[in-house]
Residue, then its C-alpha position, 0 to 999 in steps of 0.5 A: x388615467x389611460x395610461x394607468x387602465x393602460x399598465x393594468x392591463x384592463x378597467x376591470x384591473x384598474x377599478x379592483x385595485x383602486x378599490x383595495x386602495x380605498x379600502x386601506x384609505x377608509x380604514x385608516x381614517x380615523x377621523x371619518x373623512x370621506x370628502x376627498x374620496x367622494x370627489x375622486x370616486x366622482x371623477x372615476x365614475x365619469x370615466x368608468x361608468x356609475x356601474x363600475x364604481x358602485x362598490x366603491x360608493x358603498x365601501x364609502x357610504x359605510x364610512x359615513x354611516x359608521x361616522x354617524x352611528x359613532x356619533x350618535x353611540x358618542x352622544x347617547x353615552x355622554x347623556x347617560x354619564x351626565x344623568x348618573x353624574x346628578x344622581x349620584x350628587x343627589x344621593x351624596x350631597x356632595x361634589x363630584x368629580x366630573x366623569x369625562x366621555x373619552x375616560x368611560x365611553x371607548x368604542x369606535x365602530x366601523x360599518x363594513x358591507x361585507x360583499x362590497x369590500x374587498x378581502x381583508x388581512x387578517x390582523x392579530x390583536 
């Protein structure tokens, strides 16, 4: 780790470029698994200082909060489609086919505290 600070040139260096690369690492986690990174950010703040890392903490906390947040928008919506399911056999009297969440249900939000992440390319869609 020395020798890395080392080639950096300072731990300031060190912890903004670890920090655009936890960026990209969160980002690109579609499943919302921040286990290896909070173990790593542990570590770091041992040898940087709480003070040092504490952007990093958040830009993970946001992840996680995003997980929880997709969770419960997930669960919301697939209560919704059940309750419309019966009314709508109630009204018919007839079988329905079932309405699956991943065919009427697509969002996937990410929580991103501005000011704690680093600045982002901008992406065409």
């Amino acid at each position: 780790l020395s020798m890395l600070v080392g080639i950096y040139g300072s731990k300031e260096l060190f912890v903004n470029e670890y920090r655009v690369l936890l960026a990209d690492k969160l980002l690109a986690n579609l499943e919302y698994d921040t286990d290896r990174e909070v173990h790593t950010l542990e570590l770091l703040k041992l040898r940087f200082g709480e003070e040092s890392m504490h952007q990093c903490e958040i830009m993970i906390k946001d992840i996680d909060d995003s997980k929880r947040i997709n969770s419960n928008l997930r669960s919301t919506a697939a209560t919704a489609l059940i309750a419309e399911e019966r009314k709508k056999r109630m009204s018919h009297r007839k079988e329905g086919i079932r309405t699956h969440l991943s065919d009427e249900f697509v969002v996937d939000a990410s929580i991103v505290s501005h000011v704690f992440w680093p600045e982002m390319e901008k992406n065409d869609l």
